[in-house]
N, C-alpha and C positions, 0 to 999 in steps of 0.2 A: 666623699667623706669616709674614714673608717667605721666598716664595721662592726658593730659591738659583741655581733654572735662569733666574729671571728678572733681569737685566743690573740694571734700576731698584731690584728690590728692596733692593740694597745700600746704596741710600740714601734707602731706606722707602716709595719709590712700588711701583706697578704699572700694568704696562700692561690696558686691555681689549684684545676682539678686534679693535675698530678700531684701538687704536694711542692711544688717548687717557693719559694719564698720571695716577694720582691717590695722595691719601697712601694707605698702608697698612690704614689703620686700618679702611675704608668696603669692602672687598674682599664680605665676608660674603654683598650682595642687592642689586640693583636699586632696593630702597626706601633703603637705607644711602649707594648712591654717589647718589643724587639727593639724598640730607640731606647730603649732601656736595659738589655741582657745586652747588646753589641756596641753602641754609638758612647753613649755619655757614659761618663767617667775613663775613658780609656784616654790614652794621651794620644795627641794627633801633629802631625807636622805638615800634612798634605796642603800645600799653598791655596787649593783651590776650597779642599775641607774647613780651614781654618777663615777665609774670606765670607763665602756665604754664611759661615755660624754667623759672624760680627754683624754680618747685613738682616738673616733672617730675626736674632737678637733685636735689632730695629726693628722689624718688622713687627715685632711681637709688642713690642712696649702698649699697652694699654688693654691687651688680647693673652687668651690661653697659649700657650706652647703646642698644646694639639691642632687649635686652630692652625698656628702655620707647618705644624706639620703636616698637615692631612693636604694643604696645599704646596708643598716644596717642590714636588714632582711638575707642578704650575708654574707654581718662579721658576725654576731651572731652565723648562722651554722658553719661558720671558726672557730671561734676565741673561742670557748667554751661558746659562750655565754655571755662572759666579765666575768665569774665566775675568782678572779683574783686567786683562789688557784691553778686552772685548770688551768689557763692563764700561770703561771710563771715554769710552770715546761716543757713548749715547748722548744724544741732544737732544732737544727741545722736542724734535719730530717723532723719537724714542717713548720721551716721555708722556707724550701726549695718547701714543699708540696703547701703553700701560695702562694707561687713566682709564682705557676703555677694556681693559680684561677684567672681567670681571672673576678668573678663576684664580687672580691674585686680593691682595689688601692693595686697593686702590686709593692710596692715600698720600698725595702730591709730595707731602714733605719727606716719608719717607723713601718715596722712588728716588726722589732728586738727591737726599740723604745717604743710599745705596750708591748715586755715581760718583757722587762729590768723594765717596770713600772706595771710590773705586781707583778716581785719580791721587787719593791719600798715599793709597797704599803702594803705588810705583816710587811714590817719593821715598815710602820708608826701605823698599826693595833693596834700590839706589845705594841707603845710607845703610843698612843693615847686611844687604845681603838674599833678605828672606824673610817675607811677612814671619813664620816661624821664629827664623832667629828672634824678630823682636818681641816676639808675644809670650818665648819661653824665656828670656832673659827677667819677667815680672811674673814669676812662678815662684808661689813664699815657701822657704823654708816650711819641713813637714811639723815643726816644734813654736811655731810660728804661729799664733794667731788660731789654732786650730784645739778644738775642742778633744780630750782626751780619749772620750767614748764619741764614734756617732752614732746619738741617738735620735728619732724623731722628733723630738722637743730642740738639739742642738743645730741640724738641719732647718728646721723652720726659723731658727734664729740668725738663721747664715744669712743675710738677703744682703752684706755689704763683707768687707774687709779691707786691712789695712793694703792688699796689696791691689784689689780691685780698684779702690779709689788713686791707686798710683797709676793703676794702667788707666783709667779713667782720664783723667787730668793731663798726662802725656798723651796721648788720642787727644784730645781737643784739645792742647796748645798747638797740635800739628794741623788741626782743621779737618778733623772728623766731627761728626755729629752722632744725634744718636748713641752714644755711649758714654750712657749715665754709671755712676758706680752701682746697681743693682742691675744693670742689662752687663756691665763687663763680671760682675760675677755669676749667673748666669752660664755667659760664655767660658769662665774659667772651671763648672764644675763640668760642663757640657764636653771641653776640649780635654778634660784631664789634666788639668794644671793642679785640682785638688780633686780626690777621690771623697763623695761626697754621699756615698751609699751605704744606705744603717746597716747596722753592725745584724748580722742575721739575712743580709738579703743574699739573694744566689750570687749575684752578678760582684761583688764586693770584693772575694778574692782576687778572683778572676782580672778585675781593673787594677787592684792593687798590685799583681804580680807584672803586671805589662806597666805601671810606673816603674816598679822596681827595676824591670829589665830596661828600661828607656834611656836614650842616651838624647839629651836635649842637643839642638842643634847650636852653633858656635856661630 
């Protein structure tokens, strides 16, 4: 929760002990504000980057975002690594093996959830090209749906959009699971599809100059 003896916190950041600025949200560890100065918000194309967001995304749904981060290093040895060719060819004897780690979210529907969008995402490869191709092809305009100032008040109001519910809705007519319009937005501020970091934090430009420079894949 923000601090009320700290001046930023009233408008969702914090300071560290250097004086650096960041959102609220990443406070918790060392590991949390580095997925915060490096990973989210920067734009991402890496097939393998972009498949475990969607799966750990699922994984998260009813759980903190630290929670599966503190164990990502855990799935990754699970789970092949989110390699999604490795990934979709697990069965029954896979998932039964899962059920029993206990240094992941041992939660049946979501493991099966993960494969099922393991063999999703071949299909979409097939038809696209590129999990990338198709996940930046549903990256909204910057004048779109997006709030003028981000402030902490406008970020906590973000938990859906009109484009997240489109990638939503295309993801499950394909036969993914798991990906509700609040878990694909989410994954869209996490991949960079939208720069989502209050206006004041260190990390803000910084994302916003690697959108700028970013050439979406075709």
């Amino acid at each position: 929760m923000p601090d009320a003896s700290n001046p930023l916190d009233t408008e969702g950041l914090f300071t560290d002990e250097v004086g650096h600025a960041r959102c609220f949200w990443c406070r918790a560890s060392p590991l949390y504000r580095a997925y915060h100065d490096h990973e989210w918000g920067f734009p991402v194309t890496d097939e393998r980057r972009l498949f475990e967001k969607l799966c750990l995304e699922g994984f998260q749904a009813g759980l903190s975002w630290i929670t599966i981060l503190n164990k990502r290093e855990a799935f990754r040895a699970a789970m092949a690594n989110f390699e999604a060719d490795d990934l979709a060819r697990f069965g029954p004897a896979e998932v039964e093996r899962l059920m029993g780690n206990a240094a992941i979210v041992r939660h049946r529907g979501k493991i099966e959830s993960a494969i099922n969008n393991a063999r999703r995402v071949l299909e979409l490869r097939a038809e696209f090209g590129s999990l990338a191709a198709y996940v930046w092809r549903h990256a909204p305009l910057a004048a779109r749906d997006r709030p003028a100032r981000m402030t902490a008040t406008a970020v906590r109001a973000l938990t859906t959009s009109a484009a997240s519910v489109a990638l939503s809705k295309d993801l499950k007519k394909r036969g993914f699971s798991f990906v509700g319009p609040t878990t694909m937005y989410a994954f869209m501020q996490a991949m960079g599809l939208v720069n989502d970091h209050i206006e004041g934090c260190s990390a803000r430009a910084a994302a916003e100059a690697a959108r700028a420079a970013f050439v979406p894949p075709q």
